[in-house]
N, C-alpha and C positions, 0 to 999 in steps of 0.2 A: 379765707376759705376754710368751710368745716375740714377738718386734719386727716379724717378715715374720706373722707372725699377726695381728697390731696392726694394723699398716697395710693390710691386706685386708680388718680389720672397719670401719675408717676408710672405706675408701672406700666396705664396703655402708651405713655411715649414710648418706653423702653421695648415694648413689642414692637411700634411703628419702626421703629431705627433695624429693628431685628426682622422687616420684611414682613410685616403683617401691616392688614387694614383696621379700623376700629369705629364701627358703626354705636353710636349713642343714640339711645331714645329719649326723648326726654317727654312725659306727658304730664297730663293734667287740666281740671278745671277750665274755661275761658277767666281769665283774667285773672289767675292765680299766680301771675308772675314765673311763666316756665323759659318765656324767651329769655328772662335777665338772667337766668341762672344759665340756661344754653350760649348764652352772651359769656360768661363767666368762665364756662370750662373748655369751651373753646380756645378764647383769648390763652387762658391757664395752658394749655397743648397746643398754642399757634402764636406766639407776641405779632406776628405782621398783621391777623386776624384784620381786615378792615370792611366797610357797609356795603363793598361788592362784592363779600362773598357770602354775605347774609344773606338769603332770597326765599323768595313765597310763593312761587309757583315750577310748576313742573318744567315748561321750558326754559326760564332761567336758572335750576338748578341742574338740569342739563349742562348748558353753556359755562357755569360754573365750575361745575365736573369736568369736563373738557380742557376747558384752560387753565386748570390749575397746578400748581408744580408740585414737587415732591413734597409731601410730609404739611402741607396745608390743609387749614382747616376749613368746613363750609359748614353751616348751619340752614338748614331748610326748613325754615318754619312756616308750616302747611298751615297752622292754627286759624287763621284771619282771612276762614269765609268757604276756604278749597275744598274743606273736609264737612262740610254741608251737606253735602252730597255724595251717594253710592257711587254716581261715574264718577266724579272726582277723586274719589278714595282707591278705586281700583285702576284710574290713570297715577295717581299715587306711586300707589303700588307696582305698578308696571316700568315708571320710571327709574323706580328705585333696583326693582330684578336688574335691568336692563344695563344699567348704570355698574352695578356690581364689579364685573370686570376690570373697569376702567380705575375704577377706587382702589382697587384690586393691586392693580399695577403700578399706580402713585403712591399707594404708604397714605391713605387720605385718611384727618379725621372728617368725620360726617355725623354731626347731631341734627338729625330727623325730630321736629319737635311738631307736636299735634296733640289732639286733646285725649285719646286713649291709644294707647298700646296692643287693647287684643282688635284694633281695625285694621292692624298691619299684614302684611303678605304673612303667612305661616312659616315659609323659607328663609323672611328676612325676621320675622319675631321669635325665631325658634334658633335657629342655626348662626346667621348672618349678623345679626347684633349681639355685642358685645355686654350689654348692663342695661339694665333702664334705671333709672331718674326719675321717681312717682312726684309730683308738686301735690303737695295740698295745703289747704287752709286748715285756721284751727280757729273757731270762732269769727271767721273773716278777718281774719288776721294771717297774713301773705308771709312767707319766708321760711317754709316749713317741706322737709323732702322726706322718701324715703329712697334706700338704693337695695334694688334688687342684680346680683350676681350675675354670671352668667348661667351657674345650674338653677338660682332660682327665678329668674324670670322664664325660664323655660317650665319649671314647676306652674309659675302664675298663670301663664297664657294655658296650658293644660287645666288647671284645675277653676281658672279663673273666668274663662272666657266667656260660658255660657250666661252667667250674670253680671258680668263685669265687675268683679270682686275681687275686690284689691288685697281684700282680708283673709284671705282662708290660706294665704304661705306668708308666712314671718320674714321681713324683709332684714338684708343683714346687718343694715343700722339706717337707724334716722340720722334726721341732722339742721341747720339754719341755714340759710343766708341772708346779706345783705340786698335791698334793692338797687344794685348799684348798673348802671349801664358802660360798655367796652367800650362804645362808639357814640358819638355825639347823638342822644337820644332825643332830641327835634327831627334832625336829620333821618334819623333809622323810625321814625313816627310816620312824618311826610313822606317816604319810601314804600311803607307797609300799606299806609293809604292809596297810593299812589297804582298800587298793587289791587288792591279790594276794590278800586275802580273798573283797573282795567278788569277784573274777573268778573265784577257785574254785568260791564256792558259787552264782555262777551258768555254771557250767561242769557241777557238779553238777544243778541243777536240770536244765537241757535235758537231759541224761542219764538222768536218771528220766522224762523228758517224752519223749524217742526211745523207751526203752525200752517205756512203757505203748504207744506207737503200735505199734512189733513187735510186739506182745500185742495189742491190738487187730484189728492186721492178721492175722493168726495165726489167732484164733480165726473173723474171719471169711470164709478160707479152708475151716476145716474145718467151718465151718457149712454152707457155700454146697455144699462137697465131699458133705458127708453128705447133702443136702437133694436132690440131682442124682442121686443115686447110682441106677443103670438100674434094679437088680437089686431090690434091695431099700431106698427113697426110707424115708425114719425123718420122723415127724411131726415138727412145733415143738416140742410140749410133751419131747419127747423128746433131740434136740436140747440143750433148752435145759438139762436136766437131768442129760446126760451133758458138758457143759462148764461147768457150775458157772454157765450168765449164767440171765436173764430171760428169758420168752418175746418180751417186748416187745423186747428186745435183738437174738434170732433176728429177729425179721422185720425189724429195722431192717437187719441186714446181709445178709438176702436180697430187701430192698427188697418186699416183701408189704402188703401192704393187710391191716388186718385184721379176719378174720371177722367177720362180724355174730354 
């Protein structure tokens, strides 16, 4: 492990033992190699570190957080798929406020890995986390960081955020690593996958579940539209007949009482 990366994780143990929490960011790139490195400093601040406490989505890093015992380490690597998306990033976010406390009170390490840094909560990117962990490439070629501080990633996310410019605060050293994995890396693959599925196919589902709502809503626009109508007002049975629902269904969405 790079030496001035060593001795920064050195002293966040030494805070952990001394009753502090120690949130890590670690960003970057898609496929820049940020999980091996989060794999890496983790392990380096937790040796039990094992693949259930690696997690990729917001409810099992919950559950994570939850069960964890003093002075352990969890890695939340949001990178693969979650952070797609604006709701996804602000449930993100939410879980991670939420969670604070509880981190709080364990002494927990917590590397938060995703693909930039200024998408984080302002409370957890400014106050709440301890250093970020920039990953980049250098020619396509993987194993390359930089480390920002704790006053200077608060400089970054200020000065940085509007363009997402990594370049306008001088970070307080670079450095390498190896591609090396903590945890049998077939296993922690098949896990991540196993993950991106189940977020697809419940990405999927709300999509069929938004969609029946615009339908829903839809029809009972043109129920309400048809049933109002000055000139010529169309019965329920009618209605209901010429949209394919139930009569029961018409007055459910013209809110009608019905006939004796």
């Amino acid at each position: 492990m790079d030496g001035y990366l060593k001795s920064n994780l050195d002293m966040a143990k030494n805070a952990v033992k001394d009753d502090w929490d120690m949130v890590i960011v670690v960003d970057g790139p898609e496929g820049a190699g940020k999980s091996v490195l989060a794999q890496q400093m983790a392990f380096y601040c937790d040796p039990t570190l094992t693949l259930k406490r690696i997690v990729f989505r917001e409810d099992t890093f919950r559950k994570a957080v939850l069960d964890a015992k003093r002075y352990e380490a969890i890695v939340f690597d949001e990178a693969y798929g979650g952070m797609a998306s604006r709701r996804s990033m602000s449930r993100t976010n939410k879980v991670i406020v939420d969670l604070l406390t509880e981190i709080r009170q364990k002494n927990l390490f917590i590397f938060v890995v995703l693909p930039s840094y200024f998408d984080l909560d302002k409370y957890v990117a400014l106050w709440r986390s301890r250093c970020l962990v920039h990953i980049y490439h250098d020619r396509f070629q993987r194993g390359y960081f930089s480390f920002f501080s704790y006053s200077k990633k608060k400089d970054l996310y200020v000065y940085g955020k509007k363009y997402y410019n990594y370049r306008c605060v001088k970070s307080d050293f670079k450095g390498r690593y190896m591609n090396f994995y903590t945890v049998e890396k077939e296993k922690y693959k098949e896990k991540k996958l196993k993950s991106l599925r189940a977020y697809t196919n419940k990405k999927k589902r709300v999509s069929d579940a938004d969609r029946k709502e615009i339908e829903r809503e839809l029809l009972k626009a043109l129920a309400r539209n048809m049933y109002s109508q000055q000139k010529m007002p169309l019965k329920q049975t009618d209605i209901a007949f010429m949209l394919g629902i139930s009569r029961c269904t018409v007055q459910n969405y013209l809110k009608i009482e019905p006939s004796a």
